[in-house]
N, C-alpha and C positions, 0 to 999 in steps of 0.2 A: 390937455389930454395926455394921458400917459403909456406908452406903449413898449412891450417888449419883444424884440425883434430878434429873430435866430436865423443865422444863415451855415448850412451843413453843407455844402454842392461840391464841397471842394476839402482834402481832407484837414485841413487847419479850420475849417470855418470862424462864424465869430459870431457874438451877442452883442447886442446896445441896450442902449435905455435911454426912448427918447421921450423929451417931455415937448407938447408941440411943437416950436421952429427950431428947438434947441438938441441937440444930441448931446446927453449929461454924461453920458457912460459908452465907450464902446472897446471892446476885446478880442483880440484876434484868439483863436484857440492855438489848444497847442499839437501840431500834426504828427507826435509820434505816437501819439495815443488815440484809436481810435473812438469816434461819435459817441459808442454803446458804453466805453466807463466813463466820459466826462458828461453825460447828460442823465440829468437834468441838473449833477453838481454845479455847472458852471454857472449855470442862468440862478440858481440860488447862492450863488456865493456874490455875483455882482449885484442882485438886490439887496442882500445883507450889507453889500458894501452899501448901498444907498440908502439904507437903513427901512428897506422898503417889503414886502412880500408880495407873495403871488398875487393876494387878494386886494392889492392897490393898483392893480395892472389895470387900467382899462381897455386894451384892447389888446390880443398875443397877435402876433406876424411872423410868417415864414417862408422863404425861397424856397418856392413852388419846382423850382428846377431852371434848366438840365441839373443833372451832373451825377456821382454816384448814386446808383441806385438803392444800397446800403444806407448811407448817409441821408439821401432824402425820405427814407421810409424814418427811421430812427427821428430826427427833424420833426417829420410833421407829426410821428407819434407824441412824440413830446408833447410841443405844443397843441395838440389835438388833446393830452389826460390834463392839464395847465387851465385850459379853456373851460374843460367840461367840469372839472372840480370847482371852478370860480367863476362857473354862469357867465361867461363873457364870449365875445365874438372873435373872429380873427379876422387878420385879411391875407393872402397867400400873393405874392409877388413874382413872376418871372427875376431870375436873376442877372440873364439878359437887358433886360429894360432895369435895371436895378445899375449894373454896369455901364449902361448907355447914361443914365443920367449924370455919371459922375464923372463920365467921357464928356460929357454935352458943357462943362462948367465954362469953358473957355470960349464957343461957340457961338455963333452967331445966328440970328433967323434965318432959314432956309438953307444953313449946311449939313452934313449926313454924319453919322458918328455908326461905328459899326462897333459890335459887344460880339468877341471870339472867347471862349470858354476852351481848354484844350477837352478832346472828347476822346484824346487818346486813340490808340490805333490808327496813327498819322491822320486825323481827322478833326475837325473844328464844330462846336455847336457854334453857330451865328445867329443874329439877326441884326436888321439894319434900319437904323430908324432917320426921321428928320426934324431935326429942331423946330418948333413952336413959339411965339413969340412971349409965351408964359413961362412965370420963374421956375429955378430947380427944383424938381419933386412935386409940382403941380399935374394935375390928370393931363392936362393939354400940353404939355410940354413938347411929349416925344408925338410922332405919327411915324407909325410903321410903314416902311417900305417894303420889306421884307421879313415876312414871319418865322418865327425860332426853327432852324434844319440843322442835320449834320452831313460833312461832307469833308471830300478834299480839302485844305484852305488854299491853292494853286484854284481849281476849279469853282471854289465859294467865288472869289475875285473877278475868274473869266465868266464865271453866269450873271455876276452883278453890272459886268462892262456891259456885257451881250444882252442882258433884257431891260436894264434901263439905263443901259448910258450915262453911270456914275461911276465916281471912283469914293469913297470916306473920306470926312474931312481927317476923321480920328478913329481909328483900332482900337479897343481899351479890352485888357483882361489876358489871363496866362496862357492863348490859347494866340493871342495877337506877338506875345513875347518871345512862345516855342518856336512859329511859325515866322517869324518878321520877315523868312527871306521869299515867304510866296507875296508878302504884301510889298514887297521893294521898291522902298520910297515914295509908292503912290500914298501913306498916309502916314502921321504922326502917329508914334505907337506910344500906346501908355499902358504902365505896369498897373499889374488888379489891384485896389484898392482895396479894403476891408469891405465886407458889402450891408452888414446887419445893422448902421447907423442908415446909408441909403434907405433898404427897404422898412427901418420905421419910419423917415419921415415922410416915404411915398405910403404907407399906410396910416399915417395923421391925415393926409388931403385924403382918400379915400374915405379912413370912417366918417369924415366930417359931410362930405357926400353921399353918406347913407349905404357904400357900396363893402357891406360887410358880410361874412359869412359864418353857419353855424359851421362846429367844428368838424365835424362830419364832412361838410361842404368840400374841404379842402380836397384839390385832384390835381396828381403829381405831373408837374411838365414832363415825362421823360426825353421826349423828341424822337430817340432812339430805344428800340425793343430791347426787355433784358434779357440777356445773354439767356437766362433761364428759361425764358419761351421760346427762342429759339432753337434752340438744343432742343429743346421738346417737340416744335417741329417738326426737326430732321428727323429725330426718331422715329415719330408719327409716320412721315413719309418713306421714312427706309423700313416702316412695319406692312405699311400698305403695297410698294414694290415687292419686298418679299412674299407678300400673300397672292399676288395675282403671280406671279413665276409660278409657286405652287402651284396653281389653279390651274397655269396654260402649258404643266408638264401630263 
């Protein structure tokens, strides 16, 4: 099976090209340029290196989120016109659990690996998972302990002490790297890894499992509301204060 994998969450992102257990190809982008002028150049310039096009793709993959909300619109658009032009499926991946598996390499059954993304405005997307007794990038690998938030990283640690009485075997991701001084020393911090080789070979055991989607299908993790609704929001509500002042002068 042959899949091409895009990961945008983060502004450097990266592509692979994996051919089932094997990752033939993979590319870190390059962050001074953003998403919108290197896509969909990049993922056609690394087929061409492989001497391969769109139409030998059997299945497109993409990190579903967190992360920029720019970047994961861009991302999934991509590979959502990729898909739809060459009648194929995709599968969308937390980037999260994409991070955890590559934190989990050294790990044992039953220790915890936690995946920090920096979320920006001194804040962390998390989540926290637990090793499985099946290999890397298999579906049963990770069990979630805790599902994808954003928060303090000081208070992500004291909610994970306080509601279940764990500490991480393992931190992994630039979010564990900015922050390492709220995690101190309770866990082995490791630096983010490329992430678009992981999320094809966890969408190799997925399609193989039948767990695929039309392209359409694809729905953005954000975790966190964009800034855009918000602000629309407050306005909303500094429209509606204003009108009843009116109303009760």
């Amino acid at each position: 099976m042959r899949v091409l994998a895009l990961d945008t969450t983060t502004r450097a992102g990266s592509v692979a090209l994996v051919e089932d257990e094997t990752v033939r190809i993979e590319r870190d982008g390059d962050p001074s340029r953003p998403h919108a002028e290197r896509l969909p150049a990049e993922i056609l310039d690394l087929l061409r290196d492989a001497h391969l096009t769109p139409a030998d793709v059997d299945v497109f993959a993409i990190a579903s989120g967190p992360g920029s909300f720019t970047g994961l619109r861009i991302g999934i658009a991509t590979i959502q016109g990729l898909a739809f032009v060459n009648r194929r499926r995709v599968v969308a991946v937390s980037a999260l659990e994409a991070l955890a598996h590559l934190g989990s390499a050294a790990l044992s059954e039953g220790t915890l690996v936690a995946a920090w993304m920096d979320a920006y405005r001194r804040d962390v997307f998390s989540a926290l998972y637990r090793v499985g007794p099946a290999p890397m990038f298999a579906i049963d690998r990770l069990a979630t302990v805790d599902a994808p938030a954003v928060d303090d990283p000081a208070a992500t640690v004291q909610r994970w002490t306080n509601d279940f009485q764990v500490v991480p075997d393992v931190f992994v991701g630039d979010g564990a790297v900015a922050y390492a001084s709220a995690i101190a020393g309770r866990g082995r911090v490791m630096p983010p890894p490329a992430l678009a080789g992981a999320i094809g070979r966890i969408a190799v055991e997925r399609a193989r499992a039948g767990q695929l989607l039309d392209p359409a299908g694809i729905q953005p993790l954000y975790v966190r509301r964009p800034d855009a609704e918000i602000e629309r929001d407050r306005r909303a509500a500094k429209s509606v204060e204003h009108a009843r002042r009116e109303v009760d002068r």
